[in-house]
KEGUTOR-612955 format. One record per residue (C-alpha): z, y negated, x negated; residue number from 0; residue in one letter. Coordinates in pm, whole numbers, plus 50000, padded with zeros to 5 digits. Example, Ala and Ser with C-alpha at 12.3 -4.5 7.8 and 13.67 -1.06 7.14 Angstrom:
% residues 2
up | north | east | seq | type
50780 | 50450 | 48770 | 0 | A
50714 | 50106 | 48633 | 1 | S
***
This chain:
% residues 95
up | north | east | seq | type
63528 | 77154 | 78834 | 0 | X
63723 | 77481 | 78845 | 1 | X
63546 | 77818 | 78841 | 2 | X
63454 | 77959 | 79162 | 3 | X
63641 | 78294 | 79037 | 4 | X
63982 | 78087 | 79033 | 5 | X
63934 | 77993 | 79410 | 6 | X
63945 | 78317 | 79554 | 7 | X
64188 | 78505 | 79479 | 8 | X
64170 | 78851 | 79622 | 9 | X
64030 | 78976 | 79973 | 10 | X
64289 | 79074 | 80249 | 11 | X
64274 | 79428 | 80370 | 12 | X
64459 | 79496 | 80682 | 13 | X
64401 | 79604 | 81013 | 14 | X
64356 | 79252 | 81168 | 15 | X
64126 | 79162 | 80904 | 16 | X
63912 | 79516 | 80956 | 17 | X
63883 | 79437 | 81318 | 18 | X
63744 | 79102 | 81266 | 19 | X
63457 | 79205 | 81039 | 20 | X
63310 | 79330 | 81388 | 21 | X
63274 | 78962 | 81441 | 22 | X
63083 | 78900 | 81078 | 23 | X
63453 | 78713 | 80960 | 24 | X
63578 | 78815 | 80594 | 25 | X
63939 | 78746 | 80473 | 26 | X
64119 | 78586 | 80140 | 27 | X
64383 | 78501 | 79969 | 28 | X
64267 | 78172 | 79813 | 29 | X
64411 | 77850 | 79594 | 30 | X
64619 | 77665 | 79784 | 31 | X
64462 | 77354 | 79618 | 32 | X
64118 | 77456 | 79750 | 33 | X
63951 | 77293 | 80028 | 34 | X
63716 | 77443 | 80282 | 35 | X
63412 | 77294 | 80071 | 36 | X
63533 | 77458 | 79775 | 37 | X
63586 | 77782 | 79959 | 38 | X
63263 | 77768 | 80120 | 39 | X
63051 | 77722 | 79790 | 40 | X
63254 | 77982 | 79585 | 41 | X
63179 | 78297 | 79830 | 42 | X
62846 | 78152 | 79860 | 43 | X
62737 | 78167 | 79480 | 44 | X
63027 | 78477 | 79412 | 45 | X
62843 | 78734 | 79681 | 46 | X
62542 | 78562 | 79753 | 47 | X
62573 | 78521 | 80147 | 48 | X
62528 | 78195 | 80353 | 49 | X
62866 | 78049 | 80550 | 50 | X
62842 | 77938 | 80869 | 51 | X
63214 | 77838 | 80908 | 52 | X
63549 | 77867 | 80701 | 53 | X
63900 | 77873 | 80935 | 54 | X
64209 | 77752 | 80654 | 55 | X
64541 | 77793 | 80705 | 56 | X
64861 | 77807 | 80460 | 57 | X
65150 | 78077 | 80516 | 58 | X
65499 | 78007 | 80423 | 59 | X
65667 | 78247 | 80199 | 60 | X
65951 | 78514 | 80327 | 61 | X
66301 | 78486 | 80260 | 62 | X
66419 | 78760 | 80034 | 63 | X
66746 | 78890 | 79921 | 64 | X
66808 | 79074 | 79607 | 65 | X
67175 | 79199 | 79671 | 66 | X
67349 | 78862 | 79718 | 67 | X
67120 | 78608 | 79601 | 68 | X
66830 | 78478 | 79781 | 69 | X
66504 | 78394 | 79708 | 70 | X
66148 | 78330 | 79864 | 71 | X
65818 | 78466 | 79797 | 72 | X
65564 | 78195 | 79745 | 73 | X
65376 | 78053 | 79963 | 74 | X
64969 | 78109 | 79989 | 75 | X
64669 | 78008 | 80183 | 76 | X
64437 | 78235 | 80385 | 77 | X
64081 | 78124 | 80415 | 78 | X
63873 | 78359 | 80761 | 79 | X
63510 | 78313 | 80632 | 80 | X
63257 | 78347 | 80929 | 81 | X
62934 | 78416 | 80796 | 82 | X
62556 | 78340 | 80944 | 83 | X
62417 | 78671 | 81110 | 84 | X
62251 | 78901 | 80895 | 85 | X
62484 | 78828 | 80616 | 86 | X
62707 | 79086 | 80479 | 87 | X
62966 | 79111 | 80191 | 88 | X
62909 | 79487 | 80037 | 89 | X
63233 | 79466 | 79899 | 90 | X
63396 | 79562 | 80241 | 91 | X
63102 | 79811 | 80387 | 92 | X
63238 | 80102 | 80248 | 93 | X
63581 | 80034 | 80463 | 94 | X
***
């Protein structure tokens, strides 16, 4: 069993993300090897808040050029968290 710390990976801050925690919805950056389960009990027992539903989905990595030569970013998997009313994540309150 992996650590619930090496699920999630880091929150996503960005306008979209702001807007939807109107809507009690929090999003990450998670393992791409994680499933919703995992997701689910990791931000459970990390902040302490009940789930109500967890929305997966993975993103394909850029194309990027460094003069001539071209590469790609990797690719990652963003996890929209919905939780049960009256639950709150502090980390994001101050935002």
């Amino acid at each position: 069993m992996r650590d619930y710390r090496d699920i999630i990976i880091r929150p996503i801050v960005t306008e979209r993300s702001m807007n939807l925690l109107a809507d009690n919805k929090y999003t990450f950056i998670v393992d791409r090897r994680a499933n919703k389960t995992e997701i689910r009990k990791a931000i459970e027992d990390i902040f302490d808040v009940k789930v109500d539903k967890v929305y997966t989905m993975t993103i394909k990595g850029k194309k990027k050029r460094m003069g001539r030569f071209e590469g790609r970013r990797p690719n990652r998997k963003k996890a929209i968290v919905t939780l049960k009313p009256g639950h709150k994540i502090p980390l994001f309150e101050g935002m």
